[in-house]
C-alpha positions in Angstrom: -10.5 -17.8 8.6 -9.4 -14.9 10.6 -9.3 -16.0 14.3 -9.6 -12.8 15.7 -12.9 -11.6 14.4 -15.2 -14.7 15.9 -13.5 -14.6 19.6 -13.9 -11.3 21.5 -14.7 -12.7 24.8 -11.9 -11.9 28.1 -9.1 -14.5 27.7 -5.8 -14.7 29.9 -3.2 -16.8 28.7 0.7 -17.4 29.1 3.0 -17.5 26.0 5.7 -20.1 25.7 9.1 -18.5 24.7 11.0 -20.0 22.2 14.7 -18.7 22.1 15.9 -18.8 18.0 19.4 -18.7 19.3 19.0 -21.6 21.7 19.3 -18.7 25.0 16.8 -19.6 27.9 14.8 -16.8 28.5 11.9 -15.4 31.2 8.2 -16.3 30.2 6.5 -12.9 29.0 2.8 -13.0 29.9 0.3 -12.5 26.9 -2.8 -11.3 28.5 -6.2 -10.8 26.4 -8.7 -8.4 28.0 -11.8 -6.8 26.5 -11.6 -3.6 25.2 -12.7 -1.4 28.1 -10.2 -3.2 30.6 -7.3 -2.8 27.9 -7.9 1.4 27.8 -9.0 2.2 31.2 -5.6 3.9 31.8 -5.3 5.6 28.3 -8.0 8.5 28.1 -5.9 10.7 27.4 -7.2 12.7 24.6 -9.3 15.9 25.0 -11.8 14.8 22.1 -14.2 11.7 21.9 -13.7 9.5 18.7 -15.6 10.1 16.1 -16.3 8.7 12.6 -19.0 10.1 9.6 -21.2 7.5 8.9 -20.5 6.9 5.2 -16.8 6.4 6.5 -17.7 2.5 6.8 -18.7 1.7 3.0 -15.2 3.6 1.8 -12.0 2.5 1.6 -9.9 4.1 4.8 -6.5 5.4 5.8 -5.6 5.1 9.2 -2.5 7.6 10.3 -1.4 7.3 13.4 0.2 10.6 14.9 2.3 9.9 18.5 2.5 13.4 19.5 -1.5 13.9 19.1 -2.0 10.9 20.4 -4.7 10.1 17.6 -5.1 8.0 15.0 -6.5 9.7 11.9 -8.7 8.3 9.3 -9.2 9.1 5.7 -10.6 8.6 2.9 -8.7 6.5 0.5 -10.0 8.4 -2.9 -10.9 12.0 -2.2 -8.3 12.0 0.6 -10.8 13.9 3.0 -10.6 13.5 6.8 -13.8 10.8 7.8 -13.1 10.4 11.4 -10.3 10.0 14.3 -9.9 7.1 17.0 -8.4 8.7 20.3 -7.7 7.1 23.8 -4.3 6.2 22.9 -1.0 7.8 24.2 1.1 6.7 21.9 -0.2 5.2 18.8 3.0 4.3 16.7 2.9 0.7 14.3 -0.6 -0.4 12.9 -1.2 -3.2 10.7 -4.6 -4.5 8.8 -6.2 -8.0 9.6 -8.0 -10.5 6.9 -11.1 -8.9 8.4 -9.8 -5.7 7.0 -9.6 -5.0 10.8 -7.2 -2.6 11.9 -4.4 -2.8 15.1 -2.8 -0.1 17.0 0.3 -1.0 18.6 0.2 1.3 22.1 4.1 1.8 22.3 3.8 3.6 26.4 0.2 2.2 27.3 2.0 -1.7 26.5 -1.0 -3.1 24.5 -1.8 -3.4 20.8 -5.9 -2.8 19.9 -8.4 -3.9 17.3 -10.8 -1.9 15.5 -13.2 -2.6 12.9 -13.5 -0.6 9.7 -14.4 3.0 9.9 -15.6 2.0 13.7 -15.0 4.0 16.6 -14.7 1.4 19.8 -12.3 -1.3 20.1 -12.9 -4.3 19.9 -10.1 -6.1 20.6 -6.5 -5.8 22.4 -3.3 -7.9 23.3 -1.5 -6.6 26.2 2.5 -6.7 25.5 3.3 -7.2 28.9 6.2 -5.5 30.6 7.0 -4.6 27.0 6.6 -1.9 24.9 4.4 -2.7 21.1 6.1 -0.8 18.7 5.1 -2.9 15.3 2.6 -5.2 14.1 1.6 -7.1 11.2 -0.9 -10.2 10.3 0.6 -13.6 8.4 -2.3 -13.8 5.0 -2.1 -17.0 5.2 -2.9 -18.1 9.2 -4.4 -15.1 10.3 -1.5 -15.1 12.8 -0.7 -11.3 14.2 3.0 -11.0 14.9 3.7 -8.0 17.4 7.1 -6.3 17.1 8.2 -5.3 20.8 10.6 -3.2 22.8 11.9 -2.7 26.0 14.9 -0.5 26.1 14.9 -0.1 29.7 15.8 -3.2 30.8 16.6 -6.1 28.1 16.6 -6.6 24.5 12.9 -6.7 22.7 11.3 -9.6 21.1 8.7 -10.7 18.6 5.4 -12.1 20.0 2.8 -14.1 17.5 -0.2 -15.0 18.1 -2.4 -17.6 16.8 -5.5 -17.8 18.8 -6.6 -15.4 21.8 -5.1 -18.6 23.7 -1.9 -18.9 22.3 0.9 -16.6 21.9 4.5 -17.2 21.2 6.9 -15.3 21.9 10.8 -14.9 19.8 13.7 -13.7 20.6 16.8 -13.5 17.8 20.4 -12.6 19.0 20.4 -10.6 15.4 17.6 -8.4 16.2 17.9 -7.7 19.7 16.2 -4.7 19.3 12.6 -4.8 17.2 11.4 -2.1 14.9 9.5 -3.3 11.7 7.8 -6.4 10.3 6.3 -7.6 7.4 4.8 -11.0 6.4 4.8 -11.6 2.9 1.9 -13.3 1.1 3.6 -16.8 1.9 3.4 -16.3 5.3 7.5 -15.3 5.7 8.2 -13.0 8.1 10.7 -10.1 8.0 12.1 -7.9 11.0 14.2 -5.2 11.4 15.8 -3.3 14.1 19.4 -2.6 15.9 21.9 -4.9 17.4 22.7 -5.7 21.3 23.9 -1.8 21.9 21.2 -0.4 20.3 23.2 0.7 17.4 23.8 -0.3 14.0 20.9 -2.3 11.3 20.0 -5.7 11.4 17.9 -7.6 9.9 15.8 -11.2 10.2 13.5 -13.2 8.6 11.6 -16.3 9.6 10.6 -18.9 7.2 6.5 -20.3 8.0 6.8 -22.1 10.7 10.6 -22.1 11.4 13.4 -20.0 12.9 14.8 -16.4 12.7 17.7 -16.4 10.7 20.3 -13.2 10.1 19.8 -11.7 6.7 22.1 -9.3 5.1 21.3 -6.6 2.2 23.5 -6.5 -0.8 23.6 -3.6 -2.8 22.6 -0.6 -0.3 24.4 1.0 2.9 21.2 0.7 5.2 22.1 2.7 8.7 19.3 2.3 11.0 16.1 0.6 10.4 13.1 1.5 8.5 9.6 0.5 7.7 9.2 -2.7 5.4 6.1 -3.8 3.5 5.5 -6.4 1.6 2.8 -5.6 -1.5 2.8 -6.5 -4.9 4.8 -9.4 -5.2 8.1 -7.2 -3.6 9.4 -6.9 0.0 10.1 -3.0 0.2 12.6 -1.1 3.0 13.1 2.2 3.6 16.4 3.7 4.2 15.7 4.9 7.7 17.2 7.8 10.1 15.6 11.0 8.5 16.1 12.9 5.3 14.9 12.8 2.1 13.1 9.1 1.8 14.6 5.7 -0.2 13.0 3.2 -0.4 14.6 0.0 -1.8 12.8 -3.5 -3.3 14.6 -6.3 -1.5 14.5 -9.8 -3.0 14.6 -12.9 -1.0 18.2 -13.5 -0.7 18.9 -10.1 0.4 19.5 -8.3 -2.9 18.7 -4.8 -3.7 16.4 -5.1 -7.1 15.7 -1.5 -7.3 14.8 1.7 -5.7 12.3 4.6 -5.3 13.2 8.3 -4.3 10.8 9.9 -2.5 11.2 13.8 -3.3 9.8 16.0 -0.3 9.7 13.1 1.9 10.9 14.2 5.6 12.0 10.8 7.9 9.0 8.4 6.5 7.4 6.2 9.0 6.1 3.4 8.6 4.8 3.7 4.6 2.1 1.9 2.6 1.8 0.7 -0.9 -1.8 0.4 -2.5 -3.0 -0.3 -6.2 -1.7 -3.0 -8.0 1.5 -3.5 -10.6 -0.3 -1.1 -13.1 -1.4 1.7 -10.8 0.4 2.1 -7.6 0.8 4.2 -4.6 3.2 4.8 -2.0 1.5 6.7 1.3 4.6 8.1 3.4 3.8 9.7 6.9 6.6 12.1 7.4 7.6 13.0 11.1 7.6 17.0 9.5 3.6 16.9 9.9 2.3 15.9 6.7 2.0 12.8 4.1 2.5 12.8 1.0 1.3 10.1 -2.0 3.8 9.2 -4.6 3.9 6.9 -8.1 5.6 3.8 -7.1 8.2 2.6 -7.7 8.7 5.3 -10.0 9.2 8.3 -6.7 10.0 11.6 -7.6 7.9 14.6 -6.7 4.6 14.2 -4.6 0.9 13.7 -6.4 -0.8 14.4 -3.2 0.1 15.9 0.4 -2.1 16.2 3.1 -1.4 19.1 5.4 -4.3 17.8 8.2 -4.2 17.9 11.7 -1.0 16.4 11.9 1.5 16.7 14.1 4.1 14.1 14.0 2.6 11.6 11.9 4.1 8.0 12.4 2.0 4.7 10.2 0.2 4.5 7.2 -2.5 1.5 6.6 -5.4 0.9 4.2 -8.1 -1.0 5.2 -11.1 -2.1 2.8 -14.7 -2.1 3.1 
């Protein structure tokens, strides 16, 4: 059962901190606040949210767009625009909850928020502190929603999970000093990437259910910076990162590089989804050029669909169900 869609009420709550690398660290505060309290400070937007009403019984696409400060919402099938959340002022990472609930990660306003399928209010945040949200994604098999933060300006970034509104945990690895991406897979693994101590480089870590980060490194690909990951369809998938035409490889467990997917007319895809199943699937890819484009996947190659929209630097791609 999904933990976050039966407890809305104003919680407060300090997160332990467990160091992976055995360092002693400072306690980072995770505060729950009801939705109002959580975006009081991030009206920013010129336009009220809005949604059609037949947006709820459809399958949706939320993409997220930084510069706009909006998160756009589409229709899965006829790829038409149904609605857009605003409020934020820098929407970057989502991620989609058993509930087929969808978070925004908040990168400046420092708080990740829920909302329901094709709604228009939140109903839910997680305040990241002193740090800045830049990822998220849900474990299938706890309901557990693992936050992947920064914090450039002063220290390294860390990984916070919760598994109630009254208890989060907080992770730090000396690998990943500096988070970008996760991904649980449908075991309840989860994967991170991001940059090393100086902010440079590609690292990469994954934590076994209930364990430890450990280092893992990718055999059969130069990877330079970090990129989205996803797990769907059996396959943990990484793009290449840093701009350009798009690669995206399939990673198996150990690390190894099982295949890959060229994205022609791809421009610096964000953080990507994957939808269908093994037969008939889809690769969504938010490019920071102002558009997203649909491919084939695994097989790449040229685009099946682009939307032009109101984009402006689009940054996620989610699906959530009705």
């Amino acid at each position: 059962m999904n933990v976050w869609g039966t407890k809305r009420a104003l919680f407060a709550a300090a997160g332990m901190l467990v160091a992976c690398d055995g360092a002693t660290s400072q306690i980072q505060p995770a505060a729950f606040g009801s939705a109002p309290a959580l975006h009081q400070l991030s009206q920013t937007s010129e336009h009220e949210s809005w949604m059609k009403p037949e947006a709820k019984s459809q399958r949706l696409l939320y993409i997220s767009d930084s510069k706009n400060r909006t998160v756009y919402v589409y229709a899965a099938s006829s790829n038409k625009l149904e609605g857009s959340l605003t409020g934020f002022f820098d929407p970057v990472g989502e991620c989609v909850d058993g509930s087929n609930n969808v978070w925004i990660a908040d990168y400046e306003n420092q708080n990740v928020t829920e909302y329901a399928h094709g709604g228009t209010q939140p109903i839910a945040g997680i305040s990241a502190g002193d740090g800045n949200p830049y990822s998220c994604s849900v474990d299938p098999t706890t309901g557990d929603i693992a936050i992947g933060i920064q914090n450039f300006t002063s220290a390294p970034g860390w990984i916070m999970i919760c598994a109630s509104p009254s208890q989060c945990t907080n992770y730090t690895h000396s690998a990943v000093s500096y988070v970008y991406f996760l991904s649980y897979d449908k075991n309840g693994n989860l994967y991170a990437d991001g940059t090393d101590r100086n902010g440079e480089g590609f690292v990469m870590a994954v934590r076994a259910a209930g364990g430890n980060f450990k280092q893992m490194t990718i055999k059969g690909a130069t990877i330079n910076s970090p990129g989205a990951l996803v797990n769907k369809l059996g396959v943990l998938s990484l793009d290449q990162g840093g701009g350009g035409t798009s690669t995206i490889y399939q990673i198996a467990p150990d690390g190894t590089v099982t295949g890959s997917t060229q994205l022609s007319g791809a421009n610096d895809c964000g953080q990507f989804a994957i939808s269908g199943n093994l037969k008939y699937a889809r690769v969504t890819c938010p490019n920071r050029s102002g558009n997203v484009t649909k491919y084939k996947y695994p097989a790449g190659g040229v685009p099946i669909v682009t939307l032009s929209g109101p984009f402006s630097t689009p940054f996620a791609a989610v699906y959530s169900n009705p």
